[in-house]
N, C-alpha and C positions, 0 to 999 in steps of 0.2 A: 954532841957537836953538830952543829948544821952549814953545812955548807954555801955557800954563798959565792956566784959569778961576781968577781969586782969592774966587770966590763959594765953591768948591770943598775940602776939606781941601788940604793940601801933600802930604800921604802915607798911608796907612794902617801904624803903624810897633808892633811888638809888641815889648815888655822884657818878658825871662823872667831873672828875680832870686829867688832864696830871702831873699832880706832885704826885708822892708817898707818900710825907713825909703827903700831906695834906687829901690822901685818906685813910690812916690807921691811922690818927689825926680824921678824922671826925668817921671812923668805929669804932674806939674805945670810942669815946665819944657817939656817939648815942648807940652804940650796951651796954653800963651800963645804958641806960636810957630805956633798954627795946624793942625798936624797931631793927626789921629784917632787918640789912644793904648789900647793893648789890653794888661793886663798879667798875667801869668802868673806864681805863685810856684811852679811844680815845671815838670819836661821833661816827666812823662808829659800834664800838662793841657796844656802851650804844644803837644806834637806833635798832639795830641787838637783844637786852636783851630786850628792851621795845616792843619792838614788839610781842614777843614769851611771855612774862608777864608780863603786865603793873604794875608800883609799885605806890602807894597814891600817893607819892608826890618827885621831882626829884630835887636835888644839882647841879646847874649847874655854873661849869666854862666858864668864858667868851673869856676869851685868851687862844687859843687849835690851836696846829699848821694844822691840816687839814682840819679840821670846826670850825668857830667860835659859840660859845656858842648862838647867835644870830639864827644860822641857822639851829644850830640843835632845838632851840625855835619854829623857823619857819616853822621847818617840821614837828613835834609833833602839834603844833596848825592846822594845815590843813590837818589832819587825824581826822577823826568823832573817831575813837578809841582811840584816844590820846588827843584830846584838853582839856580836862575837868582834866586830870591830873596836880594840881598845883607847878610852877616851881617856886624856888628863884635862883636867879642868885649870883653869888662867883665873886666878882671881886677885884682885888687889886689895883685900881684906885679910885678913888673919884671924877673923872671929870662927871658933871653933861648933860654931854652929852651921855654920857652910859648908865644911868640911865634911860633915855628918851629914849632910844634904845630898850632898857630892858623891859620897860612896853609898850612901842612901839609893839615888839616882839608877846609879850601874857606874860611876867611874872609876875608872885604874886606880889614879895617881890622882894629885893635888900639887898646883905649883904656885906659889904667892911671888905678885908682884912688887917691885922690878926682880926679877929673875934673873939668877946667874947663869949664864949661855953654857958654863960645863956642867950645871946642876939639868937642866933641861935637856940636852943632851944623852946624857945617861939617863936619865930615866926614862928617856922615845927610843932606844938604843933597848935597854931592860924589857920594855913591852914589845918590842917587834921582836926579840927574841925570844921572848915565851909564846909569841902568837903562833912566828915559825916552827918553833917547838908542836903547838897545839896541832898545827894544819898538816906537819908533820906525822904524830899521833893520830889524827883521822883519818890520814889517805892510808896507813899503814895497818888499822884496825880496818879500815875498805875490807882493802887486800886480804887482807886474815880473812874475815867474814865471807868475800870470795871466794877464797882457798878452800875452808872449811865448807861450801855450799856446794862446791866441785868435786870435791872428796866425800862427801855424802853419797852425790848423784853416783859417783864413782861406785863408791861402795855397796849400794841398792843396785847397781846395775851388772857389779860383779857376784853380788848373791843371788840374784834372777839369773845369771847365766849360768851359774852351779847350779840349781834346781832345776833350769829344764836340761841343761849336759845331763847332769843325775839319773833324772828320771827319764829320758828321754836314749839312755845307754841301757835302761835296765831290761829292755823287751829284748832287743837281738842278744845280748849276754844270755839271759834264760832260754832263750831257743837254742843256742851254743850248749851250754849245761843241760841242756833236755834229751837236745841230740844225741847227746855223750853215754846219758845215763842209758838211753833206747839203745843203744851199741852194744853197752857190754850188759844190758841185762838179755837182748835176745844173741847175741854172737861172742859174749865173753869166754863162755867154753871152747870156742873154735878158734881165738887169735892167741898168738904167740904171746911170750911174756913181755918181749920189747915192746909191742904194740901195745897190750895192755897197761904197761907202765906207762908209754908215751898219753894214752886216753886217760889214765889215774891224774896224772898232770894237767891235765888240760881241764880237768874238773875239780880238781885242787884250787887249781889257779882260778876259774870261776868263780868258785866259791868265795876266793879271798877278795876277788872284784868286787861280789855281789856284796859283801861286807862293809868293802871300801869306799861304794856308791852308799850306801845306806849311812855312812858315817858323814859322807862330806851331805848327803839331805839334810842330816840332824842339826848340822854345820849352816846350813843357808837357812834353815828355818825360823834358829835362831833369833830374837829381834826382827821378824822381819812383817810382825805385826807390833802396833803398841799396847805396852806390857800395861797390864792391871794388877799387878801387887795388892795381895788378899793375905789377911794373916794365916802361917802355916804352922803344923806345930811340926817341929824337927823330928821327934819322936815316930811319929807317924812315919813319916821321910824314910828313913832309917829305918825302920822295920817293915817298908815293901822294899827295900832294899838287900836287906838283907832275906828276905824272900826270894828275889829276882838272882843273885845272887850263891842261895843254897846250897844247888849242886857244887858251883865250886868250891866252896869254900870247905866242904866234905871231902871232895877231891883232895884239895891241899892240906886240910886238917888245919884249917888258918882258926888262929885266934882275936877277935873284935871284942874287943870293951870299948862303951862309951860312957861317958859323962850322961847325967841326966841332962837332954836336949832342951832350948829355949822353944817360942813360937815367934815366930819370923815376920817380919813384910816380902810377899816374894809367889812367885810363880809355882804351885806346888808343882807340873811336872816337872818343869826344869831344874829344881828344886832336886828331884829324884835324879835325872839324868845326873846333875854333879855331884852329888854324894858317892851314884853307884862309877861312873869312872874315876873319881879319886881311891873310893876303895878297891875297886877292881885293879887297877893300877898297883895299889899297895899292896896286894894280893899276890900279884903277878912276876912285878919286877926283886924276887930274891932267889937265890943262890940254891942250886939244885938239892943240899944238904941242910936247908932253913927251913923252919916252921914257920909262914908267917906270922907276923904279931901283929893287928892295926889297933892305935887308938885313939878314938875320937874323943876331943876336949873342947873344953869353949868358954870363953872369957869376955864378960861386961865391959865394953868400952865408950863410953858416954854414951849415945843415943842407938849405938849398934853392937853387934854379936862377933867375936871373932873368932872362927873356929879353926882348929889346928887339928889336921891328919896324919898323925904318925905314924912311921913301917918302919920295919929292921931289913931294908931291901939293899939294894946293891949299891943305891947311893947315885948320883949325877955330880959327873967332874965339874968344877966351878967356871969352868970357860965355856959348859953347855948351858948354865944356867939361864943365862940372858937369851936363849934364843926358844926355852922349853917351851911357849904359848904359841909357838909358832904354827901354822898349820902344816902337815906332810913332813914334819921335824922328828926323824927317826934317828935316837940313838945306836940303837941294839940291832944282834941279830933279828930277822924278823924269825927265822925258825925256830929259832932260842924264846923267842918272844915277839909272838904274831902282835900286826895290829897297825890300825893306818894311818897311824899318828897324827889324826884328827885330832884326838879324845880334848887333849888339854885346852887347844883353840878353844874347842868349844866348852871346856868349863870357864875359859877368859871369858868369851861373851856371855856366856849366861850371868857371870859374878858382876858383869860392869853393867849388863842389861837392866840388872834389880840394885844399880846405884852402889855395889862395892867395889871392894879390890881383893886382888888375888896375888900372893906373891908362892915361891918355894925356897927352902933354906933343907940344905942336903951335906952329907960328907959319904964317900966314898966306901963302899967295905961296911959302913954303920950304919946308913937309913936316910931314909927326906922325911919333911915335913911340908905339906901343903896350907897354907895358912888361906883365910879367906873371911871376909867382914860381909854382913847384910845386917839391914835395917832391925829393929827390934821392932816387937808389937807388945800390946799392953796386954793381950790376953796369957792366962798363965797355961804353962804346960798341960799336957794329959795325964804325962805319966811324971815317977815321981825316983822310981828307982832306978840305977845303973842298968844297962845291957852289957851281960859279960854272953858271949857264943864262942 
């Protein structure tokens, strides 16, 4: 619905007629209907008016002794200033060969002579509403394209500020943490337990900074050159991961099978970064009396791969789920379960960086599943067998 001030004309609407009787027949009929009529008995004076102010919407005669209504069509449509002005054509034939000339041309509509004044009507009533419509949809696709070009700069400018905050925090925290350590390795024997405790914390808590600066770098690095997607084979992925990963999973005595893995389009580290915090993650979040279990699966979906991470973890209540990609979105105890709730942000951007999507489907007590889609490649795997560890 488009709104319209009725204080207003309805249109600004131009008839270009070689006959008088029918250019003060159409002025006076539009002009009680509200709209601002402008009238023109030749092509070269209407091209001459339209050019200096274009009008919504133009009446044009087709039989004109020095242009035909055809070519004054034809010159208005091949001006980037004038094409989008909608034209009905006035003819006093009925030969369906004009017709086809007419919309040939670039015309709207078609009206044969004598003319019904309600037929005419609605149909310059029909085109100036879709025109407002149109002009409508353009300033509003503006805007978007605006908005979107603002929230870019925005965004590139919020991840430069993270990387130099980041790294630019990371020197005085390790002189903090340095200090600390020079403390209690030459005076640890000499200070009290509360002192010692109090310096324990202090480099605890370092430590977890120095982590949590490291996480949100990984975070601004992200996307923050343009990706060149090279086929990867997941297999690969997955077994420096589970490299990287080792010691923990020894620790925990965690179980990982995987599916024989595709080869990708895609960024191989990043590639590693999201495999190893979705497993790590799955690793991580169960129940002090669980074994974990991850399994990696993956499913052909027309022209991409969707892979699903599954754990028998603690589960995320459903009112958290919409918020899980969030960045600094910490469910949990952190002592229970360290960690700077970066991780998942940044498998969001990695997944949409290399053109997928990432979703989680979880229940409580029973386990999540992280799902995630990337491009396929036509190269075949390396490997051929399961990974069970």
């Amino acid at each position: 619905m488009v709104d319209t001030d009725p204080t207003l004309p309805k249109g600004n609407i131009l008839v270009i007629d070689d006959t008088p009787a029918n250019l003060h027949l159409l002025a006076e009929m539009l002009s009680k209907q509200g709209y601002c009529v402008r009238l023109s008995p030749s092509a070269s004076l209407a091209l001459k008016s339209i050019q200096a102010v274009p009008p919504d919407l133009i009446l044009l005669d087709i039989r004109m002794p020095e242009m035909s209504g055809y070519e004054v069509c034809t010159t208005l449509k091949t001006n980037a200033a004038t094409r989008d002005i909608p034209i009905i054509f006035l003819s006093a034939l009925q030969d369906s060969i004009d017709k086809v000339k007419a919309f040939s041309a670039g015309g709207a509509d078609y009206v044969t002579k004598p003319f019904e004044a309600a037929e005419v009507l609605a149909r310059i009533e029909h085109h100036l509403q879709l025109q407002r419509l149109r002009n409508q949809l353009i300033a509003q696709q503006a805007q978007l394209i605006a908005q979107n070009e603002e929230l870019a700069r925005s965004n590139r400018e919020l991840e430069q500020f993270a990387y130099v905050v980041s790294h630019d925090l990371q020197q005085p925290l390790q002189s903090v943490t340095g200090f600390v350590k020079l403390i209690l390795m030459k005076s640890g024997h000499s200070l009290d337990y509360s002192t010692h405790e109090y310096l324990q914390q202090i480099l605890d808590s370092g430590k977890q900074m120095q982590r949590l600066i490291q996480d949100l770098l990984t975070y601004a690095r992200v996307g923050k050159s343009p990706q060149v997607l090279d086929p990867v084979d997941c297999n690969a992925v997955l077994a420096q991961v589970l490299t990287n990963l080792h010691m923990t999973i020894l620790e925990k005595r965690a179980i990982v099978v995987a599916d024989t893995l595709p080869v990708v389009q895609g960024n191989e580290t990043q590639l590693v970064q999201l495999f190893q915090n979705l497993i790590a993650n799955a690793i991580k979040f169960v129940s002090a009396d669980s074994i974990p279990q991850v399994k990696i699966a993956v499913q052909r979906q027309a022209q991409n791969w969707c892979f699903g991470i599954h754990d028998n973890g603690i589960g995320i209540a459903p009112e958290h789920l919409k918020h899980i990609f969030e960045a600094f979105n910490r469910l949990n105890n952190t002592r229970q379960y360290p960690g700077s709730g970066i991780g998942l942000a940044t498998c969001k951007k990695i997944v949409e960086n290399q053109d997928g999507q990432i979703w989680v489907e979880s229940q409580v007590g029973v386990g999540t599943t992280f799902y995630f889609t990337l491009k396929g490649s036509h190269e075949p795997p390396s490997k051929s067998a399961e990974i069970v560890l």
